[in-house]
C-alpha positions as a printed NumPy array, in Angstrom:
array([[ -3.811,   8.06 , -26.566],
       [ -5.738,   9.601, -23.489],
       [ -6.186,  12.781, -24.635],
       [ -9.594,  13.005, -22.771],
       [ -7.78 ,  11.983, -19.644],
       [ -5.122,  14.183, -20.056],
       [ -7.505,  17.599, -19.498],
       [ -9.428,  16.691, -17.126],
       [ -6.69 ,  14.618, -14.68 ],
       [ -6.565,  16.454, -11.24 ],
       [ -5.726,  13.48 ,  -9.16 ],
       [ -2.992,  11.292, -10.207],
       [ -4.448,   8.096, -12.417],
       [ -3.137,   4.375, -13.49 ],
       [ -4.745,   4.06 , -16.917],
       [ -5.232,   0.5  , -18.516],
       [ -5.381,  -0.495, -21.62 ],
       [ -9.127,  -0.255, -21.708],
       [ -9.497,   3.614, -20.396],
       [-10.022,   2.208, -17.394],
       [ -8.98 ,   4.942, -14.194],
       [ -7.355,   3.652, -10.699],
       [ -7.194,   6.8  ,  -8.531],
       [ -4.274,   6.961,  -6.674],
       [ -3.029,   9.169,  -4.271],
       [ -3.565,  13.156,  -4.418],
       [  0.296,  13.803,  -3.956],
       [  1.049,  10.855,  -6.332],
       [  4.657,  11.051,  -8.129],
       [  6.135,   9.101, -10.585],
       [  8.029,   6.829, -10.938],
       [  4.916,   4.608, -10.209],
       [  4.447,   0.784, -12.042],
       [  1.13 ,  -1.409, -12.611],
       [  0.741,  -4.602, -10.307],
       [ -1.462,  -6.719, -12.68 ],
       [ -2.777, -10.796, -12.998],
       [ -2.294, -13.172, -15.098],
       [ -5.233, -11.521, -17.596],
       [ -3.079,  -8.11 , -17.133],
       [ -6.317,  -7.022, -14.962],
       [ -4.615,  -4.475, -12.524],
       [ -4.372,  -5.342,  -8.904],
       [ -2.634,  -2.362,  -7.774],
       [ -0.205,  -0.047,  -7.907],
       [  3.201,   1.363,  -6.691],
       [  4.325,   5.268,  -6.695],
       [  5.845,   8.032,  -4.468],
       [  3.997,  10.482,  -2.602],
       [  5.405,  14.019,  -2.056],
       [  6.378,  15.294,   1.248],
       [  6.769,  19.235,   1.256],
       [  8.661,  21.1  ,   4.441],
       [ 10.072,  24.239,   4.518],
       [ 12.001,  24.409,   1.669],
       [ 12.455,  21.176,   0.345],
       [ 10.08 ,  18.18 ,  -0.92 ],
       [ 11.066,  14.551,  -0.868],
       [  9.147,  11.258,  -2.108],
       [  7.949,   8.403,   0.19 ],
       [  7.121,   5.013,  -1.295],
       [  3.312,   3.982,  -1.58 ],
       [  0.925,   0.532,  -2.795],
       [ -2.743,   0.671,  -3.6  ],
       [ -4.507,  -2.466,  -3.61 ],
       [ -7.257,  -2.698,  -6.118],
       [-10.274,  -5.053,  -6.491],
       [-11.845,  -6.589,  -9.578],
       [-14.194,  -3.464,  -9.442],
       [-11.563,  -0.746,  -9.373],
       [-12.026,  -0.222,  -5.192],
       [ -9.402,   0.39 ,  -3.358],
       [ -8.849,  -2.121,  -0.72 ],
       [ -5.4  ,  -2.254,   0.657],
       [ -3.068,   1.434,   1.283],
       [  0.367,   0.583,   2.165],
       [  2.055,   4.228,   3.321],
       [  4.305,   6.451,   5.771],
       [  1.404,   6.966,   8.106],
       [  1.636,   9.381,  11.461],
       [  2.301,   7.807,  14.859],
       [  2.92 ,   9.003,  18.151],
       [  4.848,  12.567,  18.292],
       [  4.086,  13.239,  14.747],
       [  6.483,  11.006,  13.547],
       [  6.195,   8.981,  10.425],
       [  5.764,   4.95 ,  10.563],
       [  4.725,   2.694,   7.889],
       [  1.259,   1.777,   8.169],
       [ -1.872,  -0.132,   6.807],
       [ -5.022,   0.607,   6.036],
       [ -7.661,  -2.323,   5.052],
       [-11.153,  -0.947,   3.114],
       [-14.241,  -2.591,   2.68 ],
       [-15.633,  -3.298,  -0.656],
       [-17.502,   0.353,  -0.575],
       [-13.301,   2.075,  -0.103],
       [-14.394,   2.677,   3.429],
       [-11.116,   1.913,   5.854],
       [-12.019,  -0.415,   8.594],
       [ -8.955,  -1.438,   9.79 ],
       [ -5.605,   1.088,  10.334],
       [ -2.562,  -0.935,  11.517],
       [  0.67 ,   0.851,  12.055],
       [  4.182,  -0.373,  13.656],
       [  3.03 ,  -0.181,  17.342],
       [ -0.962,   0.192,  17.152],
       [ -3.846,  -1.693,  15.407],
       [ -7.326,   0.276,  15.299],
       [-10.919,  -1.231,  14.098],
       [-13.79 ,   0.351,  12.504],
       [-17.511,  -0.386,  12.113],
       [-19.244,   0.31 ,   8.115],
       [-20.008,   4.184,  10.041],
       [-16.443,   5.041,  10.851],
       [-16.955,   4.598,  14.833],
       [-13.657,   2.793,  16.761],
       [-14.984,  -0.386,  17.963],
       [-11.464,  -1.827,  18.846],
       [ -7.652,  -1.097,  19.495],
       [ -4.923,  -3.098,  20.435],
       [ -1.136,  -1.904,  20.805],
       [  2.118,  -3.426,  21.154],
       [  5.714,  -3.731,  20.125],
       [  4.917,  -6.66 ,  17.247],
       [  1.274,  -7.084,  15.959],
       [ -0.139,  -9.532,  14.01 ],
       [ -3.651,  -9.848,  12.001],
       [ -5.608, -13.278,  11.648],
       [ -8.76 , -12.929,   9.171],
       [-10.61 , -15.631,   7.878],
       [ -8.214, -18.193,   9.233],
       [ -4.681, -17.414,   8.093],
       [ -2.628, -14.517,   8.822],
       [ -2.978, -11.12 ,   6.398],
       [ -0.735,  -8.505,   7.728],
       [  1.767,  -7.764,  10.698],
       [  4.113,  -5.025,  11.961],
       [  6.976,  -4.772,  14.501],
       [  9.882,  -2.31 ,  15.473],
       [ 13.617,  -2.821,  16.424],
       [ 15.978,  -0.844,  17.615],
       [ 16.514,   0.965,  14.836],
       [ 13.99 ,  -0.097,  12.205],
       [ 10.241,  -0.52 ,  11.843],
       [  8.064,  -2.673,   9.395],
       [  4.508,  -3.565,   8.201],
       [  3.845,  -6.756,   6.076],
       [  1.016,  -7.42 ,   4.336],
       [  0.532, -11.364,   4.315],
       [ -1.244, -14.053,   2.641],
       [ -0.576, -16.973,   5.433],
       [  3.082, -17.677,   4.912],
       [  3.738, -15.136,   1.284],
       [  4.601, -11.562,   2.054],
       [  3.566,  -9.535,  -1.107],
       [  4.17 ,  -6.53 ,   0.551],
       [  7.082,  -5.105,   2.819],
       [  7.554,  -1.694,   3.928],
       [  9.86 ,  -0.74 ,   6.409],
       [ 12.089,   2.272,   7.738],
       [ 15.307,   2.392,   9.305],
       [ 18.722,   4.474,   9.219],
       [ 19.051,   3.998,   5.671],
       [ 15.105,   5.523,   4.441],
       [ 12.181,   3.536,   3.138],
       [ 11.713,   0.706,   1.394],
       [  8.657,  -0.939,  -0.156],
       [  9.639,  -3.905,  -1.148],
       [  7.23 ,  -6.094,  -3.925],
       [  7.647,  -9.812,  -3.272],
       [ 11.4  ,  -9.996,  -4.051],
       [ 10.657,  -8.501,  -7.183],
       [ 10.414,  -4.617,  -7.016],
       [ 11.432,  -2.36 ,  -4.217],
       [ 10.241,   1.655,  -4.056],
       [ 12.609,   3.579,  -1.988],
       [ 12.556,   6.789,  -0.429],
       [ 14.047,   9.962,  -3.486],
       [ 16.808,  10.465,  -0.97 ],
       [ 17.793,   6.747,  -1.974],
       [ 20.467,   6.029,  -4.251],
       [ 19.915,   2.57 ,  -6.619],
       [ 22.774,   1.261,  -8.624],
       [ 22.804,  -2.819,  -7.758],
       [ 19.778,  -3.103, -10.218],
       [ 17.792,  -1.653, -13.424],
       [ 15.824,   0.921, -12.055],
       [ 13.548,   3.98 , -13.026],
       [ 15.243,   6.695, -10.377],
       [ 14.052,   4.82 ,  -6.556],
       [ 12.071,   1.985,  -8.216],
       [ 14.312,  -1.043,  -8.317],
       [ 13.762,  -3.867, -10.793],
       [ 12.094,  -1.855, -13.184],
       [ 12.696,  -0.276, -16.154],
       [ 10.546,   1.952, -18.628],
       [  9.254,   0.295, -21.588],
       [  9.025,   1.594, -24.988],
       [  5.52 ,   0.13 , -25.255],
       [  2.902,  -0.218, -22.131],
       [ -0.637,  -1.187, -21.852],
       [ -1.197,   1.257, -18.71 ],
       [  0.395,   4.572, -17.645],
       [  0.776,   7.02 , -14.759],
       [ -0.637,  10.11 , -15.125],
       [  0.037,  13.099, -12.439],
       [ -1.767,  15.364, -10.813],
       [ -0.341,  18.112, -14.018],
       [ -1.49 ,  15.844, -16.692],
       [  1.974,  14.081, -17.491],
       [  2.146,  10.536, -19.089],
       [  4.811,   7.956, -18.393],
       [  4.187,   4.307, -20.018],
       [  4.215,   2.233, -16.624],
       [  6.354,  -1.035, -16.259],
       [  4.401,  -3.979, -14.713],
       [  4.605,  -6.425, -12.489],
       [  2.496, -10.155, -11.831],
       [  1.145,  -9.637,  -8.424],
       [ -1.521, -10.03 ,  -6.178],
       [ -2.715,  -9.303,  -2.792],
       [ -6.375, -10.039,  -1.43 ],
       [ -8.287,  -7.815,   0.204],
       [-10.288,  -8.562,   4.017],
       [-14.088,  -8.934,   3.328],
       [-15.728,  -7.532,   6.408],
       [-18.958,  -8.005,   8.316],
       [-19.381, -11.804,   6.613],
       [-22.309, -13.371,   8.252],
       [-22.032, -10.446,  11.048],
       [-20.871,  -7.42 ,  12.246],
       [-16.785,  -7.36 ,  12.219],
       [-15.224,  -7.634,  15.441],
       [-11.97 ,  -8.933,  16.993],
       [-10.146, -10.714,  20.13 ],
       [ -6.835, -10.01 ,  21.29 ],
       [ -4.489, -12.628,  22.587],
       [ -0.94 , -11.717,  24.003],
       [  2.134, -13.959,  24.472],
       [  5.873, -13.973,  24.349],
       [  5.391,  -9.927,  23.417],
       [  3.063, -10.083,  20.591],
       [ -0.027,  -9.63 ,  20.425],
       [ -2.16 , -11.351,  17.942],
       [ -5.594,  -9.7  ,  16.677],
       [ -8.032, -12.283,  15.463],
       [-10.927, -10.391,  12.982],
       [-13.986, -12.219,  13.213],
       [-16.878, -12.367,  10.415],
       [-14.31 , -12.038,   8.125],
       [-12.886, -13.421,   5.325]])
């Protein structure tokens, strides 16, 4: 069926129905699933990532947010914080895949169209206001940390860590846990909950070896911060009751 895209796949794909290639992540593992709209356009996607120490390898849950133009917008991830240690994380692209925003449980960092730091803000629990509602927030406990991505009141997107592993969970819908997790209260495909492989798909995962699985979907959406509308992208800061709240301007 992809034949073509089977010899020349380096870097792990979602294929559509129509050929079409969403590159994913360079460590990309299945099991992975298609987040598509109502047209079956895909808006994303959901896989593992492998982590390699000495002697062992585990997988880590991952989302890419795509737009109607096959950019990445949105990377929800394990990301490196303070000491090397791993927290989950966002990262917000422009239209052109550059990231312009990195926020991660504890620390929220801005970026012009060059790359350059033009802001930071940190704190226990963050929050993110863009073009008048609120898009994505993180926070820690005790023994647990979290990122949401947001569309005002609707979390599409959870990940969080705590004594247990990782979690990404998919609107109540799907979760993607951690390969050290072990699923039995639902259908699954090995750590993806709620999902199951079909016998027939209009998109599959190909790895980084050229594999094909036939990918489960899932309705879903997310959309993506539009920088640098009617200006350069900048941001205010306001703190109270221990959060902080960073408001993007010329956004959208």
């Amino acid at each position: 069926m992809h034949a073509l895209l089977l010899l020349i796949a380096s870097t792990p794909v979602l294929v559509d129905a129509a050929g079409n290639r969403f590159e994913l992540a360079a460590d990309g593992a299945w099991p992975a699933g298609a987040l598509i709209d109502a047209s079956g356009g895909v808006t994303g996607a959901v896989h593992l990532t492998t982590i390699r120490s000495v002697g062992e390898s585990h997988g880590l849950p991952r989302l890419d947010v795509f737009d109607t133009n096959r950019v990445r917008r949105v990377i929800a991830r394990p990301d490196l914080g303070p000491h090397e240690r791993r927290v989950p994380g966002l990262v917000f692209l422009d239209a052109e895949g550059k990231p312009r925003l990195r926020l991660r449980t504890g620390s929220l960092e801005l970026l012009d169209a060059a790359g350059k730091t033009i802001g930071r803000a940190k704190a226990k629990n963050l929050a993110v206001i863009a073009g008048g509602r609120t898009r994505a927030s993180a926070g820690r406990a005790r023994r647990s940390a979290e990122v949401e991505l947001l569309e005002g009141e609707a979390a599409p997107a959870v990940m969080t860590v705590d004594e247990f592993g990782w979690t990404l969970n998919l609107a109540g819908q799907w979760s993607l846990h951690d390969t050290m997790h072990t699923v039995t209260d639902r259908p699954s495909i090995g750590p993806l909950s709620g999902a199951a492989v079909p016998q027939k798909s209009a998109y599959s995962f190909i790895d980084a070896q050229g594999k094909e699985w036939p990918a489960p979907s899932l309705r879903w959406s997310a959309k993506p911060i539009e920088f640098d509308d009617g200006g350069p992208t900048g941001m205010k800061v306001e703190k109270r009751d221990g959060q902080s709240t960073v408001t993007l301007l010329h956004t959208r």
